[in-house]
C-alpha positions as CSV (number, residue, x, y, z in Angstrom):
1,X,-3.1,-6.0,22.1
2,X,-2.2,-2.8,20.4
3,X,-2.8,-1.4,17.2
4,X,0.4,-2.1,15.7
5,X,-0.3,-6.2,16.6
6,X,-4.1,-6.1,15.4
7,X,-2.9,-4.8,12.1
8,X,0.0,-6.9,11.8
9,X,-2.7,-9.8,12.9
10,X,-5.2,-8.6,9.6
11,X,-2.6,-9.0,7.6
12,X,-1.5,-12.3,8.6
13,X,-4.6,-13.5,8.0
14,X,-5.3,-11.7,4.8
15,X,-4.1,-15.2,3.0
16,X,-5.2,-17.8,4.6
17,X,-9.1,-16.5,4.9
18,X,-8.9,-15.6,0.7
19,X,-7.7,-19.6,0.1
20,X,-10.1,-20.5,2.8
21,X,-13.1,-18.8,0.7
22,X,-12.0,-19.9,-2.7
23,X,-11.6,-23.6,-1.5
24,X,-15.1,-23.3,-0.3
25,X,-16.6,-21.7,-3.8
26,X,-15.1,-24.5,-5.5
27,X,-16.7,-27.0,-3.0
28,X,-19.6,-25.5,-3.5
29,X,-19.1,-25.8,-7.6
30,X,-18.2,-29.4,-7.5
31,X,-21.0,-30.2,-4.5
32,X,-23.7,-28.4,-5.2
33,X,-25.7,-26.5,-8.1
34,X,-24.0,-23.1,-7.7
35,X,-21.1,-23.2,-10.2
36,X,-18.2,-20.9,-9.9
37,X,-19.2,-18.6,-12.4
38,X,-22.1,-17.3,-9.9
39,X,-20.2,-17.4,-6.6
40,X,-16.7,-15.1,-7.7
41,X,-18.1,-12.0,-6.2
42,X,-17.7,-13.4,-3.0
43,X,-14.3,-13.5,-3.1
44,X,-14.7,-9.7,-4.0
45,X,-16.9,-9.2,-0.7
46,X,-14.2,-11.2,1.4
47,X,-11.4,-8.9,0.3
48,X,-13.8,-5.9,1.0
49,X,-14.5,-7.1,4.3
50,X,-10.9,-8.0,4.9
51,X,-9.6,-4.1,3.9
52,X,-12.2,-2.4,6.4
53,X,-11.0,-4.8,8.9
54,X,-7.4,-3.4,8.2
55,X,-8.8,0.2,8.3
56,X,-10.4,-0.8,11.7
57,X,-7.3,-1.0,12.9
58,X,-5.1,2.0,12.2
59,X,-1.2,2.2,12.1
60,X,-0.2,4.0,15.1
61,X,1.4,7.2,14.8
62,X,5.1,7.5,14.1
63,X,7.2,10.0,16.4
């Protein structure tokens, strides 16, 4: 794959991984003792993580 895939790729996936971590904080509110209220910042870490990953992966060059 090339660079302009593995960033298309990133961004495809930008969606489905942030609905993928906020079903699973609200899991974990409903199933467990950690409510919501202590387990946001995690969706801030994902979308860090998920950024980087972008940056990873560079736009190649126009000519």
């Amino acid at each position: 794959m090339n660079g302009t895939n593995n960033l298309s790729l990133m961004r495809a996936i930008r969606g489905p991984v942030m609905m993928i971590t906020i079903g699973t904080l609200f899991a974990l509110d409903h199933m467990s003792a950690f409510s919501f209220s202590r387990t946001w910042p995690v969706i801030l870490i994902v979308i860090g993580l998920m950024k980087l990953l972008e940056r990873a992966f560079p736009a190649p060059a126009q000519s």
